[in-house]
C-alpha positions as CSV (number, residue, x, y, z in Angstrom):
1,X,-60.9,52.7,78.7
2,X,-58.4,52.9,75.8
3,X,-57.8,55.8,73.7
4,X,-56.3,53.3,71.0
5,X,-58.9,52.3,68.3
6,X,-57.1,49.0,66.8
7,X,-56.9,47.2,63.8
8,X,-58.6,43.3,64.2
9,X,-55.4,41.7,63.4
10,X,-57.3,38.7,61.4
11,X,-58.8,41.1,59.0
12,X,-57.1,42.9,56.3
13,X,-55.1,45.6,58.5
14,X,-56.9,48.6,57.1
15,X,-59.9,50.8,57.4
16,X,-62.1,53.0,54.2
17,X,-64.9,55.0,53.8
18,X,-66.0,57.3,51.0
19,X,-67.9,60.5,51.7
20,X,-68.8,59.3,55.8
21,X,-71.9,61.9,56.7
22,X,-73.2,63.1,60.1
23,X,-75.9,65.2,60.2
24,X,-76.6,64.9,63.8
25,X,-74.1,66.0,66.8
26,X,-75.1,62.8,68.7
27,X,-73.8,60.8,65.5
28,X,-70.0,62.0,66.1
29,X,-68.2,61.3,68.7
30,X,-66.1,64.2,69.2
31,X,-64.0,62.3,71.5
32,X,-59.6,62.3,72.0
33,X,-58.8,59.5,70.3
34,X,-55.7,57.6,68.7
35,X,-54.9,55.1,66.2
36,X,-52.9,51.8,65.6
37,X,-51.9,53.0,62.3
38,X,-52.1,56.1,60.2
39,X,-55.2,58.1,59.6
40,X,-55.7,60.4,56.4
41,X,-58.9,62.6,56.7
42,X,-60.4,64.1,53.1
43,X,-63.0,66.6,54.6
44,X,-65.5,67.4,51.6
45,X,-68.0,69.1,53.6
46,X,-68.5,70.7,57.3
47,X,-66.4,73.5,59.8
48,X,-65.1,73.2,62.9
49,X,-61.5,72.6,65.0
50,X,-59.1,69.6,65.1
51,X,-56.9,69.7,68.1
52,X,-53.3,67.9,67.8
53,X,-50.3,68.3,69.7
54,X,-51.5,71.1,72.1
55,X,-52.5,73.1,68.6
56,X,-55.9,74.5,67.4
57,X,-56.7,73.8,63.4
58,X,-59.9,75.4,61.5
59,X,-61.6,72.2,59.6
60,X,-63.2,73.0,56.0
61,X,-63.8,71.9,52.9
62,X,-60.6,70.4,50.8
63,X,-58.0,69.5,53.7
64,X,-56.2,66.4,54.3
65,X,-55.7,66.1,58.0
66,X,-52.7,63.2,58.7
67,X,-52.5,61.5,61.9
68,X,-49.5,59.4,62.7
69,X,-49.8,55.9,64.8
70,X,-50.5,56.8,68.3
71,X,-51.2,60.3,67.7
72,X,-53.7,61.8,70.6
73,X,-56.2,63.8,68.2
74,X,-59.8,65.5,69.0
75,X,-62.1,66.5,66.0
76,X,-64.8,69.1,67.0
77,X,-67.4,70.0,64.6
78,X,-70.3,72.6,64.1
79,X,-73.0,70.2,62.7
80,X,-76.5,70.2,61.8
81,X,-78.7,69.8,58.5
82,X,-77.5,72.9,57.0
83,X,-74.2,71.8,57.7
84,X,-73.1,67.8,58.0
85,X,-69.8,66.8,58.3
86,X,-68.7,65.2,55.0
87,X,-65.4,62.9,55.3
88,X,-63.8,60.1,53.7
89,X,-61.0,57.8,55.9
90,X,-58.1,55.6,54.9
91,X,-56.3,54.2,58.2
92,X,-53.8,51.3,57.7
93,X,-50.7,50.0,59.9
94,X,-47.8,51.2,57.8
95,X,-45.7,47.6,58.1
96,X,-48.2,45.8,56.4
97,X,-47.8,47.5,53.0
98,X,-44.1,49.0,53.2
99,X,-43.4,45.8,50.3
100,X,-45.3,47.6,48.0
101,X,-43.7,50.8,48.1
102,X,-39.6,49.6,48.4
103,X,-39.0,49.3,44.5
104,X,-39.8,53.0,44.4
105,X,-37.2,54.5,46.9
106,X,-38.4,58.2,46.7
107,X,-41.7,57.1,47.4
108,X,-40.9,54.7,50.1
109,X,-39.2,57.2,51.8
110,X,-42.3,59.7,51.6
111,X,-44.1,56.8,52.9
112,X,-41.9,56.2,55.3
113,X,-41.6,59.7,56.7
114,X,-45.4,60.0,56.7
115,X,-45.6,57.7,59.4
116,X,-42.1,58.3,61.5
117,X,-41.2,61.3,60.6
118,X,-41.6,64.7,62.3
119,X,-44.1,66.3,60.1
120,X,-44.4,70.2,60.7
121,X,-48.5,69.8,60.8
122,X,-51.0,67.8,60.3
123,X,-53.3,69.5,57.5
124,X,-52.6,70.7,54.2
125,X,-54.5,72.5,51.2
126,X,-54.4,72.6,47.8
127,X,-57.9,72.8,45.7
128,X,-56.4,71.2,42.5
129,X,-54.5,68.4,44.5
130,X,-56.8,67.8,46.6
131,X,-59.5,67.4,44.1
132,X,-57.5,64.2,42.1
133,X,-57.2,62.9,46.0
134,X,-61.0,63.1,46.1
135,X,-61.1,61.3,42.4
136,X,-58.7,58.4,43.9
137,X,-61.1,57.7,46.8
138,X,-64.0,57.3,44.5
139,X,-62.2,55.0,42.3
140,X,-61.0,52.9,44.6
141,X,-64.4,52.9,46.7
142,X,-66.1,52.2,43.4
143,X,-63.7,49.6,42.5
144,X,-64.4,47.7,45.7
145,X,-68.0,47.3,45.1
146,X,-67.8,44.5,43.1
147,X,-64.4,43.3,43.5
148,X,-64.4,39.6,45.6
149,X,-63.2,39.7,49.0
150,X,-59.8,38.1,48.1
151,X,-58.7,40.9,46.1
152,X,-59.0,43.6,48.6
153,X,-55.7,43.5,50.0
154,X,-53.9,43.6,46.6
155,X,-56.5,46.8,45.4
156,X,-56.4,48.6,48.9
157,X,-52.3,48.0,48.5
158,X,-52.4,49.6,44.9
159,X,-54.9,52.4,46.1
160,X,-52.5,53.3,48.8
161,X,-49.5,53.6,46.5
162,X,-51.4,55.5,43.7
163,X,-52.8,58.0,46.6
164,X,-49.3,58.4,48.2
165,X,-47.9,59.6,44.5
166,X,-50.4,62.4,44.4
167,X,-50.2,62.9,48.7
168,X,-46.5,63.4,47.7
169,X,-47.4,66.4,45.0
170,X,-49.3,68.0,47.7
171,X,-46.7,67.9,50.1
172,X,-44.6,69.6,47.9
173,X,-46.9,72.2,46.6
174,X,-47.6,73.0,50.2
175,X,-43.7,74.3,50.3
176,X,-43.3,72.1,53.4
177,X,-39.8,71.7,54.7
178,X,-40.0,68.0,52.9
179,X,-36.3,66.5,53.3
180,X,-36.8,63.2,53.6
181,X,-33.6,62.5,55.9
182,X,-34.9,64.6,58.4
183,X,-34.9,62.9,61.9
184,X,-37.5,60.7,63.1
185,X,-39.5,61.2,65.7
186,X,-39.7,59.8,69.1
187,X,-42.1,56.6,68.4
188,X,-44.5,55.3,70.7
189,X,-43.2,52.0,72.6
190,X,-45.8,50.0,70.8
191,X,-44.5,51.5,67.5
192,X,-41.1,50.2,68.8
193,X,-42.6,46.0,69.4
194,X,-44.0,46.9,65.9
195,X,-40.8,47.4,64.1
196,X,-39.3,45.2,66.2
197,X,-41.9,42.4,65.5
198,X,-41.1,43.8,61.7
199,X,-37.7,42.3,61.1
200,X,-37.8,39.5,63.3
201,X,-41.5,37.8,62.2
202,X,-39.9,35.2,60.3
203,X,-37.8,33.6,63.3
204,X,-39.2,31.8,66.1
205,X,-40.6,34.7,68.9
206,X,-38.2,34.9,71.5
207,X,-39.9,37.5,74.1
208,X,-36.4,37.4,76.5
209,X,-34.5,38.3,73.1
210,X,-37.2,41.3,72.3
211,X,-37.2,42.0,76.4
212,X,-33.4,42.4,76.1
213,X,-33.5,44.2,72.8
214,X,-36.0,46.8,74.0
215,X,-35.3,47.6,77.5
216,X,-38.7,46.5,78.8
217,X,-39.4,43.8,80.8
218,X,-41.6,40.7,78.8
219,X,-44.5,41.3,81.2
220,X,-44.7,45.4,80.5
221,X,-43.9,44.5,76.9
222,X,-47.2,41.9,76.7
223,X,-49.3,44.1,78.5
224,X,-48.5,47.4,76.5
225,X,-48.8,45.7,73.2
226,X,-51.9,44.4,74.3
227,X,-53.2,47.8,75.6
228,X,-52.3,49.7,72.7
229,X,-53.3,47.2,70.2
230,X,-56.0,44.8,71.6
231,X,-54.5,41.5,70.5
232,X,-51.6,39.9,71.8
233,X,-48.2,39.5,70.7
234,X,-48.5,35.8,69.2
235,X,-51.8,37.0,67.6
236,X,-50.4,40.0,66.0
237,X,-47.4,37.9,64.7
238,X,-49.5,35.4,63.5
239,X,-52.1,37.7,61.5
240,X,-48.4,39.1,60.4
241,X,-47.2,35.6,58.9
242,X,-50.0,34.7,57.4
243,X,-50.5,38.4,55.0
244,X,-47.0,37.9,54.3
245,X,-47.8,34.1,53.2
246,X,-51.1,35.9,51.3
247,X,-48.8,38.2,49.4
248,X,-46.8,35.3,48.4
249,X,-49.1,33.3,47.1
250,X,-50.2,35.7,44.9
251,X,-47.1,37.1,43.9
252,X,-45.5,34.2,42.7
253,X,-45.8,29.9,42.6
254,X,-43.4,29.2,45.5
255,X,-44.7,25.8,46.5
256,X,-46.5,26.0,49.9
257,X,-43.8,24.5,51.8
258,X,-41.5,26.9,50.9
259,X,-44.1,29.7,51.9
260,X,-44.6,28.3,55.2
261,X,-40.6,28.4,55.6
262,X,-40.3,32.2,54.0
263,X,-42.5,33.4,57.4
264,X,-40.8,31.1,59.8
265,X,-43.0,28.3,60.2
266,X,-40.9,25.3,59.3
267,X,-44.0,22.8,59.6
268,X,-46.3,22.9,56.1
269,X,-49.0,21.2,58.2
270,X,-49.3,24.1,60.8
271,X,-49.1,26.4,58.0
272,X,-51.6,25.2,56.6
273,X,-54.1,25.2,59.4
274,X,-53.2,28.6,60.8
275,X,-53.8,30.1,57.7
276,X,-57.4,28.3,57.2
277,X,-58.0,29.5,60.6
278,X,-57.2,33.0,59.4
279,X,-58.9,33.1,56.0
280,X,-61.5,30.2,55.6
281,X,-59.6,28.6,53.1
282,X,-56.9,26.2,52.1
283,X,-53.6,28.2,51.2
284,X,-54.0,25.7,47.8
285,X,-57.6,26.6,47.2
286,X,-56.9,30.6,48.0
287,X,-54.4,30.4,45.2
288,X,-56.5,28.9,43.1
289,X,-59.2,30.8,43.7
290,X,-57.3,33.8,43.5
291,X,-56.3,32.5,40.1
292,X,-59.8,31.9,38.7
293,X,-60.9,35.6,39.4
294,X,-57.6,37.2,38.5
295,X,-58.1,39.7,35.3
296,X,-56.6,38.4,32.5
């Protein structure tokens, strides 16, 4: 069995919940576990131990636990009626949203080193911070409630930008050693297809040039990527083409063919039925859509 809980690459490539409650032990699942992407942890309520990188944690009220992609993490908690275990989660896969965050370079490199960097540990504290983070997380989970499914990439993109300014405060106040050129750290090899897949999505996938570029062999490389994410390579660069196209479309009024050519699929035709395979819809009738429901 896999350790890895994924992301399903034909959904939006993130996760949320506000204020999460188990009352019950048998309701958690106090298990090791690891992510596809990152993992930020708001605990309002509950005690217990978090267990990362051979290191004990005490859990209470008002941290932010951080877990980078592939991070082996265990969460034990004391729970019972008098006590639940009061959380709210944000996991997404950092590539998806790094567009939004390069026209602010000191913030893309905090976002950056959240998820590649060597961060000294993986909780912090701060009562006023952490109480605007909880503010963020309701107003973004409130904000969802009646927003149309179309729009929840663009708000979920916003909300992660608008949390990451105040995360950034808190890192700060937390008098961490916070260089941002400090070295990365060693990634996972499915971190490595990743970034790989990352700046090469708009060519046509050549698995003997990614085999040759990183040292593994193109069977090891399609069965790892498959193991640690549970959808294939092709998959994966599809769903990765088609949010690009998404981002696009809303973005700006390319016409579609040029869309189809800006993520490397030179037909319009394929294009056009990959994404409707993807989304329901048309990419025409998503932008218009999108443009009916936009705020003025």
């Amino acid at each position: 069995m896999s350790y890895t809980q994924h992301f399903d690459v034909r959904q939006i490539p993130m996760y949320f919940t506000y204020r999460h409650t188990s009352s019950k032990a048998e309701h958690f699942d106090g298990i090791f576990h690891a992510h596809q992407g990152v993992e930020i942890l708001l605990i309002h309520e509950g005690k217990g131990r978090l267990i990362v990188d051979q290191k004990t944690y005490e859990i209470k009220p008002g941290l932010i636990c951080v877990f980078q992609p592939f991070q082996l993490h265990h969460i034990q908690m004391d729970i019972n009626h008098e006590t639940p275990f009061v959380r709210s989660v944000v996991q997404y896969e950092p590539s998806f949203y790094e567009s939004y965050f390069e026209k602010w370079p000191a913030l893309y490199a905090f976002f950056k080193l959240i998820h590649k960097g060597n961060i000294p540990m993986p909780i912090w504290t701060d009562q006023q911070e952490t109480e605007l983070l909880g503010r963020i997380f309701y107003s973004f989970h409130e904000s969802v409630l009646t927003l149309p499914k179309n729009h929840h990439l663009e708000e979920f993109s916003l909300f992660l930008v608008t949390l990451f300014r105040s995360f950034k405060q808190l890192w700060k106040s937390q008098n961490i050693n916070s260089s941002l050129e400090q070295k990365s750290r060693n990634l996972h090899q499915a971190e490595r297809i990743l970034e790989w897949l990352e700046s090469h999505y708009k060519e046509p996938l050549r698995l003997e040039q990614m085999s040759n570029d990183l040292h593994l062999s193109p069977h090891h490389l399609s069965h790892l990527f498959k193991e640690c994410t549970g959808s294939s390579i092709s998959d994966y660069l599809s769903a990765k083409r088609m949010q690009q196209a998404l981002l696009l479309l809303m973005s700006n009024e390319y016409p579609v063919t040029r869309i189809a050519e800006e993520v490397g699929i030179t037909s319009c035709s394929h294009f056009c039925k990959i994404f409707k395979l993807h989304y329901g819809l048309t990419p025409h009738q998503y932008r218009k859509q999108w443009l009916e429901k936009r705020p003025l």
